[in-house]
N, C-alpha and C positions, 0 to 999 in steps of 0.2 A: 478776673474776667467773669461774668455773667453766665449761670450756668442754666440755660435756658432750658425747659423742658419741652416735648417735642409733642404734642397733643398725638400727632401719629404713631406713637411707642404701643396704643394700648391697640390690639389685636382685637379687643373684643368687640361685637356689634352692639347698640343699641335698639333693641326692635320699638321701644317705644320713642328715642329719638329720629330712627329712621322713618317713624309713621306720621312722627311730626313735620317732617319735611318734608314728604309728600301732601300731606296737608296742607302746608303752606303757598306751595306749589298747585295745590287744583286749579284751580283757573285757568292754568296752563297745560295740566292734563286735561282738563275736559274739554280744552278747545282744542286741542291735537285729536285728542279719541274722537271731537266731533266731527272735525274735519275728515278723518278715515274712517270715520261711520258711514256721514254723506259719500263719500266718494265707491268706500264698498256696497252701499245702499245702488247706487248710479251704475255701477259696472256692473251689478249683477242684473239690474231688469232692465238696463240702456244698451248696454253693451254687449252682455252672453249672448253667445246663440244656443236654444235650447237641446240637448243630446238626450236622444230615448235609446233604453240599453234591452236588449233581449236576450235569452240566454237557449243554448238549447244544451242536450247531456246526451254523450257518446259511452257506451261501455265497450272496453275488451273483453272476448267471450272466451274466460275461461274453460269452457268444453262448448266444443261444436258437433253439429247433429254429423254421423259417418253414415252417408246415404249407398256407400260400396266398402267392403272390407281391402281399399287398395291404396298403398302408401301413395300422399300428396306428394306432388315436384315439391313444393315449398313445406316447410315445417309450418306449426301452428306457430304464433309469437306466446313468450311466457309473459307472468304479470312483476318482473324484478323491474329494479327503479330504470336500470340502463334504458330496458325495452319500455317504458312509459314515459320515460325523458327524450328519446328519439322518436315516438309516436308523438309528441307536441308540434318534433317540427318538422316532422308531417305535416302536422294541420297547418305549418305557419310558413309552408314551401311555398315556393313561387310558382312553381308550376302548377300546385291546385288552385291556389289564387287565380293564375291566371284563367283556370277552365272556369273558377266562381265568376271573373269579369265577363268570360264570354257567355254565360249563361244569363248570367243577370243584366247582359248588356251597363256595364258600370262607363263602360266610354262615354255613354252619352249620358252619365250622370254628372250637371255639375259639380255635386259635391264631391267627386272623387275627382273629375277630369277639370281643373280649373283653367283652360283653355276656353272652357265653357261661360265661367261667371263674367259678372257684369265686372270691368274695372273699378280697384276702389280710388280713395282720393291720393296713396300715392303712386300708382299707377299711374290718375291721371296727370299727376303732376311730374312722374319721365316720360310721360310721353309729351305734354307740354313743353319739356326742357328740349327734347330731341325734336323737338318742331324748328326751335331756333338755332339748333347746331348746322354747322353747313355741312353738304351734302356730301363729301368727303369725307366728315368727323360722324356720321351715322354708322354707330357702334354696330356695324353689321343684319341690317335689318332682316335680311335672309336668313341670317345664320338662326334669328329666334326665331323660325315658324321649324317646329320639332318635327322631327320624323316620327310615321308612325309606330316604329318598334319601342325609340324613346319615350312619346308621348304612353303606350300600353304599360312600360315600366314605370313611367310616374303613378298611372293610374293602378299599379298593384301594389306599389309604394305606399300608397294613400289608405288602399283598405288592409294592407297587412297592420298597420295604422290604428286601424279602425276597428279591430276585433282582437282580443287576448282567448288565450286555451292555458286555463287551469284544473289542475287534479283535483278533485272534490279529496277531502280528508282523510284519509282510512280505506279509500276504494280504489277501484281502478276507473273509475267514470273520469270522462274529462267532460268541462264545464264552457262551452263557448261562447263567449258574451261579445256580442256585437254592439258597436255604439254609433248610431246616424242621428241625421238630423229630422227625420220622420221615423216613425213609430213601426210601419209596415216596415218599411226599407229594413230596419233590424232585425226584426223576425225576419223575415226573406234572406238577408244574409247570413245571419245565426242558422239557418236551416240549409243553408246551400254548403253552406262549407261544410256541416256533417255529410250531408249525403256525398260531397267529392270526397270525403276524407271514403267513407265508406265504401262507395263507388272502386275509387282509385285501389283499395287492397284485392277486388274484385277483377280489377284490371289488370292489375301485376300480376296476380295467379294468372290469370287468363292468357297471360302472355308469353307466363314464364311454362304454360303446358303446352302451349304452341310452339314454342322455342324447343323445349324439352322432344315434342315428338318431332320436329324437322331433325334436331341431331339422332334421336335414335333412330331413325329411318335411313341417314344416312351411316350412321353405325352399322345397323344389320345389313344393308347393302355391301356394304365393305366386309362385313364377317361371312356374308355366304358366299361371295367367291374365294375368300381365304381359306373355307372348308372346303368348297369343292377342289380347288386347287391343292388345298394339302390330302383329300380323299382321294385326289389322282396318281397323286405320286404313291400314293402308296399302296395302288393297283398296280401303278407300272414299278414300280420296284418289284411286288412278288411277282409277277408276271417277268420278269428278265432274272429274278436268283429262283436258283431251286432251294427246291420246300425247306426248311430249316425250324427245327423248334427246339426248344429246352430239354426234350429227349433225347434228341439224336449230340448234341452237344454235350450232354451226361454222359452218353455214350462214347462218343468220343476221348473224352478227358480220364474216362476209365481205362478205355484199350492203353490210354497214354500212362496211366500211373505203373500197368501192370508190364507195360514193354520198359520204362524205365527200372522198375524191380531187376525185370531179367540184363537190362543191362549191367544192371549192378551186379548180379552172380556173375555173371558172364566176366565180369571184369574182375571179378577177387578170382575168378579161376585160371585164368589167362596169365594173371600178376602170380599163383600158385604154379602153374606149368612151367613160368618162366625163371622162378626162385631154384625150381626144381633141376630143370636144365643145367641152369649156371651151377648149381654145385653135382650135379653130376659130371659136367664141365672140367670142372677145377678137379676132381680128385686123382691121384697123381698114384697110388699105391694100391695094392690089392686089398686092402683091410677099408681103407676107406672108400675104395668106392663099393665095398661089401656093405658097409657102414650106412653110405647115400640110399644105398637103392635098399636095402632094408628088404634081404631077397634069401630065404634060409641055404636054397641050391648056391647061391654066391657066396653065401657065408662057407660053405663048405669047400667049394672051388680056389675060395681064396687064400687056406688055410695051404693046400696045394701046390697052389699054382706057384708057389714059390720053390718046391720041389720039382713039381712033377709037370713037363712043358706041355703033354697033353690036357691036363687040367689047367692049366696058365691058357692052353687056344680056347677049350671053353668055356674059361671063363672071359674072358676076349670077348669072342664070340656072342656069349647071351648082356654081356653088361652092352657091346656096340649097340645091338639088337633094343635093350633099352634106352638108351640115347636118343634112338631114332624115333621109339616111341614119343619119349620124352619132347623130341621136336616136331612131330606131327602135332602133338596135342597143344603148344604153343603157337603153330600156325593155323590151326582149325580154330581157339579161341578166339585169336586178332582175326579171323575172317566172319566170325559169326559176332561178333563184337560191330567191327566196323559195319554189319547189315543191319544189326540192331541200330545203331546209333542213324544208319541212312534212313530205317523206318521212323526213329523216334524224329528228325528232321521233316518228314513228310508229314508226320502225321501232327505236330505241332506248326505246322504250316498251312494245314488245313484247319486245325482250329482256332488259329489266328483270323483266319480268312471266313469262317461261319461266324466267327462270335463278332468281327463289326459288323455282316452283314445282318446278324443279329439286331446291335447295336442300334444300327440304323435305322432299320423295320422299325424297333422299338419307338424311337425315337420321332420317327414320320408317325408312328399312328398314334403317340401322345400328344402330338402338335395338331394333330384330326382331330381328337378327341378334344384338345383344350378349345380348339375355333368351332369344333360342334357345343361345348358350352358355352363359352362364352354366349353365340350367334343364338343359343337359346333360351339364353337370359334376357339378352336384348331385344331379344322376338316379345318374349312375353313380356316385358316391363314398356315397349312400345304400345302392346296391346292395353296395356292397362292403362296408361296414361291417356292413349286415344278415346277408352271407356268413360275417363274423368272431365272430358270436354261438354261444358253447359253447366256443370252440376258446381261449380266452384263458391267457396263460401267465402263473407268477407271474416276477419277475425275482430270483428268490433258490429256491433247493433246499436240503432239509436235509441236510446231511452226517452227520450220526450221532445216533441219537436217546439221551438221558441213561440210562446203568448205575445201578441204585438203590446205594447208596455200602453199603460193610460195615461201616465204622468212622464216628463222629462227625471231621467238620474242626474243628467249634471245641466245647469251648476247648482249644486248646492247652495242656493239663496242665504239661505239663512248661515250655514258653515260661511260662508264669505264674509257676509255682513260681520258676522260673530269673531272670525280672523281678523278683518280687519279694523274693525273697535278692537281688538286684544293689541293688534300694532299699533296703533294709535294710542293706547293706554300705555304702552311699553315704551315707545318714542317720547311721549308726552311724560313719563317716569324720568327716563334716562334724560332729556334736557335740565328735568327740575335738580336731578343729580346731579349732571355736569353745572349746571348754575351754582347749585350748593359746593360743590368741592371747588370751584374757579373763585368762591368768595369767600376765603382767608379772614375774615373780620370777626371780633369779640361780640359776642350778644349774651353772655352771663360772666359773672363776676367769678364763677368757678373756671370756668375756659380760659379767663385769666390769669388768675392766681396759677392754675395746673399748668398754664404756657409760661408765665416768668420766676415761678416759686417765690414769688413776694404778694404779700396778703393784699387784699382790697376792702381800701376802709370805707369806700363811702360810693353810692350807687344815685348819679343823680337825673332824674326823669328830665324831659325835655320840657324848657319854657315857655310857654304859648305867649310870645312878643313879638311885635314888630321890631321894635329896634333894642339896641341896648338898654338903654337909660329906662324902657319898659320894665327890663327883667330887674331889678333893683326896686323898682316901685310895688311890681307885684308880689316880691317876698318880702318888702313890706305889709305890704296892705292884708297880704291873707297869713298870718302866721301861722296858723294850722293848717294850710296846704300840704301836698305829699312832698314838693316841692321846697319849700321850709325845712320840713321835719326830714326830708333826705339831707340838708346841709346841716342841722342842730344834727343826726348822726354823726356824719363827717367828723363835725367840731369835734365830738365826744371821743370819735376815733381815736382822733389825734391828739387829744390831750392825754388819754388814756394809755397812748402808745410807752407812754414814759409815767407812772405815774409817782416814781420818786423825783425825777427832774421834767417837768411836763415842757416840749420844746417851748420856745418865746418867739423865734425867729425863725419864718416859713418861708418857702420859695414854692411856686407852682409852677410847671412847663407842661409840655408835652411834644409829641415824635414831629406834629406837621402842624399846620396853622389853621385854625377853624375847628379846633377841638374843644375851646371852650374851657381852657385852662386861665383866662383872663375873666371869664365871670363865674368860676368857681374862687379865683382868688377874692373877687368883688365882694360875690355872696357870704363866703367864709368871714371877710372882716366886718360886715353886716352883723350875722349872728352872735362874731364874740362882743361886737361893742353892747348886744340886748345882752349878755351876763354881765355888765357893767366893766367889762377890760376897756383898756384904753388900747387904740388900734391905730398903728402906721400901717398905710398902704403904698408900696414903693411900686412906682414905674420903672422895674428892669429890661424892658423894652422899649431902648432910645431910639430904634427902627422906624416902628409903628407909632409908640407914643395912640394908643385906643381908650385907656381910660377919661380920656374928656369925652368921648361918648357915652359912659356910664354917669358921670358926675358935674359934667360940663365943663365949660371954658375955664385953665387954669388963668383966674384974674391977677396972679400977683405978678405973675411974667417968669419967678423964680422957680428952681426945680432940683433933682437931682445934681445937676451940672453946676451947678452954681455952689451946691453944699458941696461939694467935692474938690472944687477949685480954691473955695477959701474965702469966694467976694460974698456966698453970704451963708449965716450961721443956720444949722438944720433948724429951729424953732423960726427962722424966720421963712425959711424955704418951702417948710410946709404950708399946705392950702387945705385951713379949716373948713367942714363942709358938718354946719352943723343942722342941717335936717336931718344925716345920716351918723351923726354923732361922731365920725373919725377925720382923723386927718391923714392927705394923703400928700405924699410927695411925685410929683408929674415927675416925668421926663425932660427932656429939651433936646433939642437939636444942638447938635456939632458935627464939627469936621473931624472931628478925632474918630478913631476908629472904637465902636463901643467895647470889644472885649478889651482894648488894652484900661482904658477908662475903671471899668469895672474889677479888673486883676491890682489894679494898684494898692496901693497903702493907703491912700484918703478912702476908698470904700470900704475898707475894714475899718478905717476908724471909725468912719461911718454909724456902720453898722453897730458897733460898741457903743458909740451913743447914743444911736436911736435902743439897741436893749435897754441899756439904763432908764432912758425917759419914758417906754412903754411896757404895756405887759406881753403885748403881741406885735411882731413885726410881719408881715408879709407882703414877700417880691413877688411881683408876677414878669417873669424872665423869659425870653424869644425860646421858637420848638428848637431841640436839639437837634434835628436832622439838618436847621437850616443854617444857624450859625452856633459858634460855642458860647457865646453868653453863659447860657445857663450852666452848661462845665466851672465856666469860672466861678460864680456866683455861689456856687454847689459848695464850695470847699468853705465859705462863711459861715452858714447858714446851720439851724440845728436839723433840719429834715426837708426833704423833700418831699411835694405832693407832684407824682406822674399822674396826667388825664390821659384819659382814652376816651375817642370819641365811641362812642356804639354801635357796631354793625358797618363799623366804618373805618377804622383804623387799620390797615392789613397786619398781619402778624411779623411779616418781613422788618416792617417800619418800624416797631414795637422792640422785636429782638435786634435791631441795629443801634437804637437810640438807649436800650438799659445796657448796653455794653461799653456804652462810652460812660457809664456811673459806677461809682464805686457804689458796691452794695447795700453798704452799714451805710450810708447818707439817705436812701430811699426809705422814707418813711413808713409810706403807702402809695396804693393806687386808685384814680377815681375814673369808675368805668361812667360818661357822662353820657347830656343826651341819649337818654333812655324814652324810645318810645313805648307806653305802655301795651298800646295794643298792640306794636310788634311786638314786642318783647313775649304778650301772651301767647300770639301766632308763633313762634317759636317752642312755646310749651313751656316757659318759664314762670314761675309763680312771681308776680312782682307788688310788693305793699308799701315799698319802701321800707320794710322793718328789716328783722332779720331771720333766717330761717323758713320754715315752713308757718310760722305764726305770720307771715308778711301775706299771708293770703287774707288777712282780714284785714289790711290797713285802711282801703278804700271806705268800710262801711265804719271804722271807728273812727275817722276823722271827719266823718260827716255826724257824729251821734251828738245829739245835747245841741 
C-alpha cells in the first residue's frame, strides 16, 4: 500500500513561500483594503459627528491654611490610593451630576436630552410602522412620553457619559476631560463639575458643622440639667445627714479597735476567774484546796486543820471567803464583758451607718462632678464649632480651569482610515489564505514528489492549441520549443530510469480525465520515433476512443478489438500514420466490458508481440479513479507514467488513485499543463531544465 507522505508533517513556516502567496493574491488584497479604505474614508467625514475634549485639573490639598487653632467636625482626607479612588466617584456621583445638569441647564440640551433631537430615519420608520398598526396594537403610546424624574436620569446618564476623571501620574491631581459636540459646551462642563466637586466638600463640612452644633446643643442642654439635678441631690442629702467626713470616721473606727482590744482582756480574764473557780470548786481536801488558792496562811491552816478543828473553821472560813471572791470576780467580768460587746454593737452600727452615708455623699458628688465635666466639654467644643461656621475649607483646589479645544479629539480621521485599510488588508490576507489552504492542488514537482515519495520525471508546460490534432503539429513544427524539450526530458527520464534494461512498454494514466495523460502519451511516441525507435501507440481506452483526434479518422476500420479477437493479425490492425512516422493501433467499440477484454490472455499476447516487433510500445489507458482499466493493464506493462494535471489535480485524487498501484510498476510522475506564468506567480523557477539552471531555459532556446 502506498505510503503517502502528508505535506502537513512539516511544522516549519515558509516566510518566503507565505510572501509568495500573498503576492499572488494582491489583487484581491487590494480590492478588500480598497473597499475598507473607501468605506473608512466615508464613515469618518460622512458619518462621525465631531467630539471637542477639554480637560480641566483638581488637586487634593495636602495641608490646608488653619485659620483658628480648633479641631474640624470632619478630618482632612489623606492622599492613599483608597481616598483618591473614592474621590473619582465623587466626581462621577449622580448627585453632583445632577447639580452640573441643573446649572448648565443640560435638559434643554439636545445633546444630552434626546427627547429634544430631530427623529432620525429609523425612528421615522416606527413611527411609520405604528401609523398602520391598529389602534388597539399601539404599543402604549402614553407609556413613551417620560416622566420628568426619568427623563433627568437619562439626562445624567448621558453626561456621566460624557466626561471621564482620571489621576494624573505620580500626583494627586485628578484630570477631567469632558467630551461634547461643541467646543465651549466642554470647557463649560469640564469646569462645572470641578467647581461641584469642590463646592460639594465645602457643602458637606458646612453641613456636617450645622449638624455637629444642633446635636451638641442639644447635648449641653441635656447635661446642665443633669448637673443641676445631680448638684441638688447633693445639697439635699448634706442638708438631711449630719456632717460626716474621713475624720470623724477615723475616729470612729479607732474608739472601735481599742473597745474590741479591751474586749479581748476582758474575755481572757473572765475565761481566767472562771478556770479559777472551777478548780477551786473541785478541791475536795485541805492540801489542795491549799494548793488552788496558793495562800501561805492556808498553807499553814491546812497542815492543821487536820488536827486541830479550830484551825480546820479557819480554814473554812478564809478558803469560803475566797470562793466568793473568786465568784464575784467571774460575775463582774461577764457583766463588764457583756457592756463591752453592747458598746462594740453600737458603735459598729454607727459606723456602718456613716460610712454608706459617706458612701453615697461620695458618690452623688462624683456624678456632679462627672455631668459638670462632661457639660463642660460640650460647652466648649459647642462654642468652637459655632466659632468654625463661614470659615470651612474644601480639601481639594482647582488647578486650571478647561481651554475651549480648537480642533475636534474624536474621530480620529486618519486612526480610522488607517484601522480600517489595516482591516481590510487583514481580511483581504486571510481570504487570499483561506483560498490557498481550500486549494489542495500540485504547482511544483517537489510538492509532488514530497506528497507521494515517487520522483517526477518530466514537467510539461501547457500547449497553446485549439484542438488536439494542434498540439502534435506544434511539437512538430517547433522542435526547440520548451515544450518539445519538456517531452525529449521525459523521454530521457524514462529511458534512464532503467539504464541496464531501458523499459520497451509504457502505459500512461492519470486520477481523473482532462489531465492530459492522452497527449503526453501522443507526444512521447512522437519524440522516440525523432531518435529513430520504431513506435506502437495503443488505444487503451475503448471508452473514449480520443486518439482520432490527434491523428485522425482510423481508415482501416480495424483495431485493438479485432487483434485481440483473432479475425485480424496485429500488423494488419495497426494504422500507419506516416507524416508522423508511427503506427498506432485505435481502439473499437464493443459490448464487452473493457476491463475484462484487457485482463485476458489475448492482451498479453498481445503485448508480447507488439514488444518483439517494436522498440517502444505505449498504451494510453482510462483515469484510475474512474474505471480499472488501467489497474489491469498495469500488471503488463514495464512502467507506468502517472500525469498530474497542474494546480489542478487535488491531493485527495492523487493519494486515492497511487494506492490502487503497486509501487515498483510506477515508473514516474508527469506534473502537466504547466502554466508558466503561473507557475512563476507561485514563485517557482520554471525553464523546463532542471534545477535552478532551469531559470535560463527561456533565453537559451531562443539563442542562435
Amino acid at each position: 500500500m502506498n505510503q503517502i507522505q502528508n505535506l502537513n508533517d512539516d511544522d516549519e513556516i515558509d516566510l518566503g513561500k507565505l510572501f509568495q502567496v500573498f503576492w499572488r493574491g494582491k489583487f484581491i488584497i487590494a480590492f478588500v483594503t480598497a473597499i475598507f479604505a473607501g468605506f473608512g474614508v466615508y464613515y469618518a467625514i460622512m458619518l462621525t459627528t465631531p467630539i471637542y475634549s477639554a480637560n480641566s485639573v483638581v488637586m487634593l490639598n495636602s495641608q490646608s491654611e488653619q485659620i483658628v487653632d480648633l479641631p474640624s467636625v470632619l478630618s482632612q482626607l489623606t492622599n492613599d490610593e483608597t481616598v483618591v479612588q473614592t474621590e473619582i466617584e465623587v466626581m462621577r456621583s449622580r448627585i453632583l451630576v445632577g447639580k452640573v445638569v441643573d446649572e448648565l441647564d443640560l435638559m434643554s440640551d439636545p445633546e444630552f436630552n434626546t427627547t429634544l433631537q430631530e427623529p432620525d430615519l429609523a425612528d421615522r420608520i416606527k413611527d411609520a410602522i405604528k401609523s398602520f398598526l391598529p389602534a388597539g396594537n399601539n404599543l402604549g403610546a402614553d407609556e413613551e412620553v417620560l416622566s420628568e424624574s426619568l427623563l433627568r436620569d437619562q439626562v445624567i446618564d448621558h453626561v456621566l457619559e460624557s466626561y471621564s476623571v482620571l489621576v494624573v501620574p505620580n500626583t494627586t491631581a485628578f484630570r477631567i476631560t469632558a467630551r461634547t459636540e461643541e467646543p465651549e459646551k466642554s470647557a463649560r462642563l469640564a469646569d462645572a463639575v470641578a467647581e461641584q466637586y469642590v463646592q460639594s466638600q465645602i457643602d458637606v463640612k458646612r453641613d456636617a458643622t450645622m449638624q455637629a452644633i444642633d446635636w451638641l446643643s442639644d447635648q449641653v442642654s441635656e447635661l446642665r440639667l443633669s448637673l443641676q439635678k445631680s448638684e441638688n441631690a447633693v445639697k439635699e442629702f448634706k442638708t438631711n445627714t449630719p456632717m460626716i467626713s474621713p475624720d470623724v470616721l477615723s475616729g470612729l473606727e479607732r474608739q472601735l479597735r481599742s473597745l474590741r482590744d479591751r474586749i479581748q482582756a476582758t474575755s481572757r480574764d473572765a475565761e481566767e476567774a472562771s478556770q479559777f473557780l472551777a478548780q477551786v470548786s473541785s478541791a475536795e481536801t485541805y492540801p489542795e484546796k491549799a494548793a488552788i488558792a496558793d495562800n501561805s496562811l492556808l498553807d499553814g491552816l491546812a497542815v492543821r486543820a487536820q488536827t486541830d478543828p479550830d484551825a480546820a473553821r479557819r480554814f473554812d472560813a478564809q478558803f469560803a471567803s475566797l470562793v466568793e471572791r473568786a465568784r464575784r470576780s467571774v460575775s463582774e467580768a461577764d457583766s463588764q464583758l457583756n457592756t463591752l460587746r453592747t458598746s462594740e454593737s453600737i458603735l459598729e452600727e454607727k459606723i456602718q451607718t456613716e460610712s454608706e452615708a459617706f458612701v453615697e455623699l461620695e458618690q452623688l458628688t462624683r456624678e456632679a462632678e462627672a455631668n459638670r465635666t462632661l457639660y463642660e466639654y460640650f460647652l466648649a467644643r459647642l462654642k468652637e464649632t459655632s466659632a468654625q461656621q463661614g470659615i470651612q475649607q474644601s480639601d481639594s483646589r482647582i488647578l486650571s480651569y478647561a481651554v475651549v479645544p480648537l480642533e475636534p479629539s474624536q474621530p480620529n480621521k486618519k486612526l480610522i482610515v488607517l484601522m480600517s485599510t489595516f482591516l481590510g488588508f487583514a481580511l483581504g490576507s486571510g481570504i487570499v489564505l483561506l483560498l490557498e489552504l481550500r486549494k489542495r492542488t500540485f504547482r511544483s514537482s517537489q510538492e509532488l514528489e514530497q506528497f507521494t515519495g515517487i520522483r517526477v520525471t518530466g514537467q510539461i508546460p501547457l500547449i497553446a492549441s485549439r484542438n488536439r490534432k494542434g498540439v502534435l503539429s506544434y511539437v512538430l513544427e517547433n522542435p526547440t520549443s520548451p515544450v518539445t524539450e519538456a517531452i525529449r526530458n521525459l523521454r530521457t527520464s524514462v529511458l534512464l530510469g532503467n539504464i541496464d534494461q531501458p523499459p520497451k512498454l509504457l502505459m500512461t494514466t492519470s486520477s481523473i480525465p482532462g489531465e492530459g495523460k492522452t497527449t503526453i502519451a501522443a507526444s512521447l511516441a512522437l519524440n522516440f520515433v525523432g531518435m529513430g525507435k520504431s513506435v506502437l501507440l495503443i488505444e487503451g481506452d475503448l471508452r473514449r476512443r480520443s486518439l482520432e483526434q490527434y491523428f485522425g479518422k482510423n481508415n482501416s476500420g480495424t483495431g485493438l478489438i479485432s487483434a485481440l479477437t483473432g479475425d485480424t493479425s496485429l500488423k494488419d490492425a495497426v494504422s500507419h500514420r506516416a507524416e508522423y512516422g508511427i503506427d498506432i493501433l485505435f481502439g473499437e467499440k464493443t459490448e464487452a466490458n473493457a476491463a475484462d477484454i484487457l485482463t485476458s490472455g489475448s492482451m498479453q499476447r498481445l503485448l508480447a508481440e507488439a514488444r518483439e516487433a517494436y522498440d517502444i510500445v505505449i498504451i494510453d489507458t482510462p483515469p484510475v479513479l474512474i474505471v480499472p482499466d488501467a489497474r489491469v493493464v498495469s500488471q503488463f506493462v514495464d512502467t507506468v507514467l502517472f500525469v498530474v494535471k497542474w494546480d489542478s489535480t487535488h491531493h485527495q485524487q492523487v493519494e486515492e488513485a497511487m494506492s490502487l498501484f503497486s509501487r515498483d510498476v510506477i515508473g514516474g510522475l508527469v506534473l502537466n499543463q504547466i502554466d508558466p506564468k503561473g507557475f512563476k506567480r507561485y514563485g517557482y523557477s520554471y525553464g523546463y531544465g532542471y534545477g535552478y539552471a532551469a531559470n535560463y531555459g527561456d533565453d537559451y532556446y531562443k539563442a542562435d
